[in-house]
C-alpha positions in Angstrom: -89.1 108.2 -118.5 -86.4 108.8 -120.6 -83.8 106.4 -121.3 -80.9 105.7 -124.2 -81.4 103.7 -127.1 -79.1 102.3 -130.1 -79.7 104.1 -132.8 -82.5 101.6 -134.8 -82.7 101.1 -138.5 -84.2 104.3 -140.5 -87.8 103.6 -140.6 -90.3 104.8 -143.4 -94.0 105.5 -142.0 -97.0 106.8 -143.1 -97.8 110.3 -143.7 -97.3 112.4 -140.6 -100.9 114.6 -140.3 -104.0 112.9 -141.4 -105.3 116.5 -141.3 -104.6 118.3 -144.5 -103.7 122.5 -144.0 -106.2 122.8 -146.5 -108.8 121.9 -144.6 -108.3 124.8 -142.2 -109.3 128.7 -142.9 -105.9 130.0 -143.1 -107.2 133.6 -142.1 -105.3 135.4 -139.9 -108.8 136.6 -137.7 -108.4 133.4 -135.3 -105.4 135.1 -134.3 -107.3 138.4 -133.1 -107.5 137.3 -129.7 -104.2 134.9 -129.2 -101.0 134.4 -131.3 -97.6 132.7 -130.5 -93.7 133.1 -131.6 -91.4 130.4 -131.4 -87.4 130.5 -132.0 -84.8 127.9 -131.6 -81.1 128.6 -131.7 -78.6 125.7 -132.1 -75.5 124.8 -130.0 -74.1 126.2 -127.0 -74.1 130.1 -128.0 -74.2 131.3 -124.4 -75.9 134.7 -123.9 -76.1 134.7 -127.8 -78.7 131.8 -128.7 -81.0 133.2 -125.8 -80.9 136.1 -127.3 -81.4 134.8 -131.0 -84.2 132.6 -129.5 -86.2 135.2 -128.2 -85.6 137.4 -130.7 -87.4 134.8 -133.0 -90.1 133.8 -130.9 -90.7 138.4 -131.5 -91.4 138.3 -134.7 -94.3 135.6 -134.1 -96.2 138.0 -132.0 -95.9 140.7 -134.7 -95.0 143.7 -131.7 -97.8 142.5 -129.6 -97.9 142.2 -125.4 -96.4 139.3 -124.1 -98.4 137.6 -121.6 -95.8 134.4 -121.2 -92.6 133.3 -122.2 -91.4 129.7 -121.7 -87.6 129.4 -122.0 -85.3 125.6 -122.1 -81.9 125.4 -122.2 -79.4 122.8 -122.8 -77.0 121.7 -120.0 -74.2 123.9 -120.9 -76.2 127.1 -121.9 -77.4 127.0 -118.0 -74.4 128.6 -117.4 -75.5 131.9 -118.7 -79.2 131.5 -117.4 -79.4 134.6 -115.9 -77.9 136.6 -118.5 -79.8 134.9 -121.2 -83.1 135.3 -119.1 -82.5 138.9 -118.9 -81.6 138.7 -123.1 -85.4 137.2 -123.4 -86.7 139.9 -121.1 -84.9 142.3 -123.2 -86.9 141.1 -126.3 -90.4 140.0 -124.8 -90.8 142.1 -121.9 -93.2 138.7 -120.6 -95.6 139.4 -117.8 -95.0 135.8 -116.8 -91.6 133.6 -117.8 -90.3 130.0 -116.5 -88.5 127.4 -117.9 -86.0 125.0 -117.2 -82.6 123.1 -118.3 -82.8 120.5 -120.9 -81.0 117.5 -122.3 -82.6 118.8 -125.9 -84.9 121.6 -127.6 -87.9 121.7 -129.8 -89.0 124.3 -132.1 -91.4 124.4 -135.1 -91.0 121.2 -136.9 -87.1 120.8 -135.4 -85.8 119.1 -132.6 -82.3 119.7 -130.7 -81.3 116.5 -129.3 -78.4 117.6 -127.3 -78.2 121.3 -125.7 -79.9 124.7 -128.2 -82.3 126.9 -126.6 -85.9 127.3 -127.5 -88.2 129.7 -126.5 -91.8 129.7 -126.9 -93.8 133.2 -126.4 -97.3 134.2 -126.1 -99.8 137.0 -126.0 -102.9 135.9 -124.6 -104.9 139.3 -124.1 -108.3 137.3 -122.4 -106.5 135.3 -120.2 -104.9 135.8 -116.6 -101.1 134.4 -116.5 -100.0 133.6 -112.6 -96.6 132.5 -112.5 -95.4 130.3 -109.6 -92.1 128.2 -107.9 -93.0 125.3 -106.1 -90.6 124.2 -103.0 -90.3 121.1 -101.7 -88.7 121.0 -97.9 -89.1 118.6 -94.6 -91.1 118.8 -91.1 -89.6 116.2 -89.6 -90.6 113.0 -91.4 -93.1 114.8 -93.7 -92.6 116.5 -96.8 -93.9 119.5 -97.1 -95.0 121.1 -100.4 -95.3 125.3 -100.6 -95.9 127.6 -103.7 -98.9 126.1 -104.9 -101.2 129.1 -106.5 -104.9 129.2 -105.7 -107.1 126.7 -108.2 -110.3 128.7 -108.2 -111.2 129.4 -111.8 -108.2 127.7 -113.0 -108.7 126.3 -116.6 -104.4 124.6 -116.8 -101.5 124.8 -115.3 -97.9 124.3 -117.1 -95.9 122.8 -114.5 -92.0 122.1 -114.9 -90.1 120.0 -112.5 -86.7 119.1 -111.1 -86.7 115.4 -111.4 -84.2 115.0 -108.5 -86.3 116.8 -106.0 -90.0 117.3 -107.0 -92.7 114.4 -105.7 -94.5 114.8 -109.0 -96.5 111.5 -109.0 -98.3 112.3 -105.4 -98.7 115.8 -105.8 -100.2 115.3 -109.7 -102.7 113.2 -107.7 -103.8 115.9 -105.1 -104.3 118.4 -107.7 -106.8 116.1 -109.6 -108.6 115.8 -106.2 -108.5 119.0 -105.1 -109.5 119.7 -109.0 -111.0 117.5 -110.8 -110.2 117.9 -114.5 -108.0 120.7 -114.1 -105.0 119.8 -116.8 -101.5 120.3 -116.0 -99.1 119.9 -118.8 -95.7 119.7 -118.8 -92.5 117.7 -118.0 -88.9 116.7 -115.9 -86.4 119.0 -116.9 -83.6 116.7 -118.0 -80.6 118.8 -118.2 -78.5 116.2 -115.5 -78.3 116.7 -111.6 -78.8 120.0 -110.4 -80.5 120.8 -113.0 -81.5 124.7 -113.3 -85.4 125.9 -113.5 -86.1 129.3 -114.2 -88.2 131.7 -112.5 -89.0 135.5 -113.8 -85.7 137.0 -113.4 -83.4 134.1 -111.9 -82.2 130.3 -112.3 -83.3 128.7 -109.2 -82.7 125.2 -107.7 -85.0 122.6 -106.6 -88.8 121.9 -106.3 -91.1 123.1 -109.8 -92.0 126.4 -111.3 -94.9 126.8 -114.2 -98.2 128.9 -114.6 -101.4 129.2 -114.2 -103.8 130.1 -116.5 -107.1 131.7 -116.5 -109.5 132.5 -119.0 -107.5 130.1 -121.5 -109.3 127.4 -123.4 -105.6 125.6 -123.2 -106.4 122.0 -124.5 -104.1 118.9 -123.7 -103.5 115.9 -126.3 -101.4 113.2 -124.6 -99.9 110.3 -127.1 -98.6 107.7 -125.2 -97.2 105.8 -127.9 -98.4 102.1 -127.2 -101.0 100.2 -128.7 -103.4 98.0 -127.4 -103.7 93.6 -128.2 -105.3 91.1 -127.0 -108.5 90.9 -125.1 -110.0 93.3 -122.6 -109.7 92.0 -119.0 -111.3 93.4 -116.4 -109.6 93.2 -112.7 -111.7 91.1 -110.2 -109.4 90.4 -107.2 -106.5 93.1 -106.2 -105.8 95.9 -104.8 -102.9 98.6 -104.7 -100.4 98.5 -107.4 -101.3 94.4 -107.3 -103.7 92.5 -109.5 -104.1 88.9 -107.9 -107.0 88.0 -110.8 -108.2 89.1 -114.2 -111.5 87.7 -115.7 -111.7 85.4 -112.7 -108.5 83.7 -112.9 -105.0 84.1 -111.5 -103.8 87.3 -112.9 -100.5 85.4 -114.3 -102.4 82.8 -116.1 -104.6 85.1 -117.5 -102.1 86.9 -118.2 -99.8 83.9 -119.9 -102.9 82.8 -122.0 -103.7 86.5 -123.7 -100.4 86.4 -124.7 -100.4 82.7 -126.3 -103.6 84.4 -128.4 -101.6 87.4 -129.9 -100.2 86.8 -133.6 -96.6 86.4 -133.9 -95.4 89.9 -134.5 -97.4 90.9 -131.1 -96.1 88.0 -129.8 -92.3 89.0 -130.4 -92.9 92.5 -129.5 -94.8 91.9 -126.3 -91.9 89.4 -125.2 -89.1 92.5 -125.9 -91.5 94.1 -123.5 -95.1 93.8 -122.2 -97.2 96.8 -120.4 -100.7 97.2 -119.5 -102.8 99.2 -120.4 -105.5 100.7 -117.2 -108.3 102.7 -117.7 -108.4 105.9 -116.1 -111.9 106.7 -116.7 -114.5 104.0 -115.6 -117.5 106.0 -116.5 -116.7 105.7 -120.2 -119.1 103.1 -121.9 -115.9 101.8 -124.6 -112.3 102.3 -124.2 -110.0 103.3 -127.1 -106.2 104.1 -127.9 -105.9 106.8 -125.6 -108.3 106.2 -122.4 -105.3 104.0 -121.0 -102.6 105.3 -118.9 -99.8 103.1 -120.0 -97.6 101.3 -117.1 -95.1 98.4 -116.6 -95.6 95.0 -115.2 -93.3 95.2 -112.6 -93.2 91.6 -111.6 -94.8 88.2 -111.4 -95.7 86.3 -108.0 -95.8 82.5 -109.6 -96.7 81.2 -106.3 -99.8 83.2 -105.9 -100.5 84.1 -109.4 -100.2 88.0 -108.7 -98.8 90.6 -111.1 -97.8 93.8 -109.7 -98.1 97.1 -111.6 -96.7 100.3 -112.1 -100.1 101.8 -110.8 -102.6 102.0 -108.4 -105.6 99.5 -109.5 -109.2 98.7 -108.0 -111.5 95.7 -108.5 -113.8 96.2 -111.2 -111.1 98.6 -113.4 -110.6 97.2 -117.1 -107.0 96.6 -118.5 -105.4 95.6 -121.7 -102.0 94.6 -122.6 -100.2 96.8 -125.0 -96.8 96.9 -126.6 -94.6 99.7 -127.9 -92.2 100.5 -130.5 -91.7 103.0 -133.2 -94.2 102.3 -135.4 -96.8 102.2 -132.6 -95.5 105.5 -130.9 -95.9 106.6 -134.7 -99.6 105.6 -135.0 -101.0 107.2 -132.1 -99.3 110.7 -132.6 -100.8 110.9 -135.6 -104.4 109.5 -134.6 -104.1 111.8 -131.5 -103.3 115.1 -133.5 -105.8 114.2 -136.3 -108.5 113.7 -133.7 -106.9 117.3 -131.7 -107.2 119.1 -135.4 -110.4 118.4 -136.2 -111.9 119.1 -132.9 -109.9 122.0 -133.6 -111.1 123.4 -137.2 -108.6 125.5 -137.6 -104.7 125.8 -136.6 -104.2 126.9 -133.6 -102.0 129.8 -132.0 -99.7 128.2 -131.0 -98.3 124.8 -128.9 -95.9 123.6 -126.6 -94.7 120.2 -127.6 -93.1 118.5 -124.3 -91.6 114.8 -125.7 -89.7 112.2 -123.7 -85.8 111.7 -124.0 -86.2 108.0 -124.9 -88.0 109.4 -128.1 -86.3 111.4 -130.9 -84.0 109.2 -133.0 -83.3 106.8 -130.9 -86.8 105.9 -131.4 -87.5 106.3 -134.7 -84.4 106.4 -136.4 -85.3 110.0 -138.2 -84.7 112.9 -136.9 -87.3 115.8 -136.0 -90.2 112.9 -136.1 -92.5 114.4 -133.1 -92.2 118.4 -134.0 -92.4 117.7 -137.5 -95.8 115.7 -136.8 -97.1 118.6 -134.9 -95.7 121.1 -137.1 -98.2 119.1 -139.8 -101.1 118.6 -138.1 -101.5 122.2 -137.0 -100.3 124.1 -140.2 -97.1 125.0 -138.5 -98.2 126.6 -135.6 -95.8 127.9 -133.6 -94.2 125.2 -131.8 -92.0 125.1 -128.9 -91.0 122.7 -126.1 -88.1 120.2 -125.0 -86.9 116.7 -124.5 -88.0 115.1 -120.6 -87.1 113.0 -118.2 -91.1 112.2 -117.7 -93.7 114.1 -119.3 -97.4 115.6 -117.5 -100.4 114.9 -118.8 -104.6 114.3 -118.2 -105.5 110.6 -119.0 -109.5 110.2 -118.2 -109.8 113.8 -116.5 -106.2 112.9 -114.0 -102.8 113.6 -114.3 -100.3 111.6 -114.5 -96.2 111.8 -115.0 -95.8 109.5 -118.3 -92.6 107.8 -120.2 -91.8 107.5 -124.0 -94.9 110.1 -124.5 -95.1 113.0 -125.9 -97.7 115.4 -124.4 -99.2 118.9 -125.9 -101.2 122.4 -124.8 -103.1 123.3 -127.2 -103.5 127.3 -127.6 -106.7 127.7 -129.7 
């Protein structure tokens, strides 16, 4: 989830895309059946960067239907919401639009880290867009949940929530079993308390809004930004959000002893703060960077040996310790959207690019680091999206709400 950092040391890394633009068929025919806009506008301009925004994300569809428009706003531009809604409309005429406030914006190869407005347009002439606003109210002591669209024949969703309101980490887990393998992508909206969504014509308060999408071949690349050390462990005695053994042994000694076998450098960087690593898929014969949904320790139990996790674990479920930092959350972007372009073969229409707050430059002391990545990777596809306060994303065919990640949809 998003937090603030001090500002780190500019950092040099490697090159962004391992995917050169030349290795993709720049035609314009891939772009027959779907095609994307994207437009930023910087500051707080009101009515005006709405406008400019959508007016941008236009030209990208080259006078073509719009099917959806995705709209974030910094804090203070939420003001004008419904004004700068109807500016978008004005432009677009979407069959389908949502959004939501934001602490910052992302366009193609830019980021906003404080207020701007991005909007992110698409005409997707084979697919069905359903839009829908999730709210969230009580029955007594239960919560109840209303708004969810119909799953059948569902290929994503792109869900954005109110962090303040929204029980995203339960109902993420019902869609998965009420769909197994159905993605939903997306993120908190992170524009303070009472934080604005938006919904076709209106700001509204509370609970989520997003789309469906049918007949879309959307596909999600989730880069969580750790990397794996030491050994893998496999749980043998726990239950819950509780390991009590790994390998065998008490789960802190294990624990203790994996870390005394790290080098140095892992060493330091596990001790400035040590997660673990679960696998969400335990059909998978070998686990790599990226089959790991990526949690805290949350404490230690000396006198029973315990460790207790940020997540739900079983007996027989492998783990690995992993540690985080710039150069790590570096790495696996750019393995994750090498591995997402080649699958690829050629850029795709377009993407929406929804990073956490903790990332940006506090992270990695350079600005625009995440969009200019994807910006890269897919031959600048248009690109739009914004900074959250916990990002959505499939890890081993589930979703999950993430921290420090930065999560994708993928319009081929």
């Amino acid at each position: 989830m998003g937090s603030m950092f001090a500002r780190p040391p500019r950092l040099a890394f490697g090159p962004l895309s391992k995917i050169s633009p030349a290795a993709f068929d720049l035609r314009d025919d891939f772009r027959m059946n779907a095609r994307a806009g994207a437009g930023i506008a910087v500051g707080d301009q009101g009515v005006d960067g709405f406008a400019e925004a959508a007016a941008r994300a236009a030209l990208g569809l080259g006078g073509g239907p719009c099917q959806l428009a995705l709209v974030f706003a910094g804090e203070e531009n939420l003001d004008y919401a419904a004004e700068g809604i109807a500016a978008v409309r004005e432009r677009l005429y979407p069959d389908a639009l949502v959004g939501c406030g934001a602490q910052g914006v992302l366009g193609s190869g830019r980021e906003l880290e404080d207020g701007g407005v991005a909007v992110w347009a698409a005409s997707l002439p084979e697919a069905e867009v359903e839009p829908f606003h999730v709210q969230v109210g009580r029955a007594g002591d239960a919560v109840v949940v209303t708004g969810i669209p119909e799953l059948d024949d569902v290929d994503a969703a792109i869900l954005l929530a109110d962090p303040f309101s929204f029980p995203a980490e339960p109902l993420l887990a019902q869609l998965s079993d009420v769909r197994p393998g159905l993605p939903v992508i997306g993120g908190m909206a992170s524009g303070g308390p009472g934080t604005s969504l938006l919904f076709e014509d209106e700001p509204v308060s509370g609970g989520a809004v997003g789309v469906v999408l049918r007949g879309a071949a959307v596909r999600p690349c989730v880069c969580q930004g750790a990397r794996p050390v030491g050994p893998e462990m496999t749980v043998t005695a726990g239950g819950g959000n509780v390991i009590e053994e790994l390998a065998s042994e008490p789960a802190v000694e294990r624990l203790r002893s994996a870390v005394a076998e790290l080098d140095p450098i892992d060493q330091q960087k596990a001790a400035a703060g040590l997660l673990i690593g679960v696998v969400a898929d335990p059909n998978k014969p070998d686990y790599e960077r990226g089959d790991f949904l990526i949690r805290g320790i949350v404490g230690a139990d000396e006198e029973s040996g315990s460790l207790t996790v940020g997540t739900e674990v079983r007996v027989g479920q492998a783990v690995r310790l992993q540690v985080r930092d710039a150069a790590a959350a570096h790495d696996d972007l750019v393995e994750a959207l090498g591995r997402e372009a080649a699958a690829l073969g050629r850029p795709p229409a377009g993407v929406l690019l929804f990073t956490c707050n903790g990332r940006g430059s506090g992270m990695f002391g350079t600005a625009d680091h995440d969009a200019r990545a994807v910006d890269e990777a897919f031959s600048h596809a248009p690109t739009g999206g914004f900074f959250c306060a916990g990002e959505f994303g499939p890890v081993g065919g589930r979703n999950f709400v993430h921290g420090f990640t930065a999560t994708l949809a993928v319009f081929p």
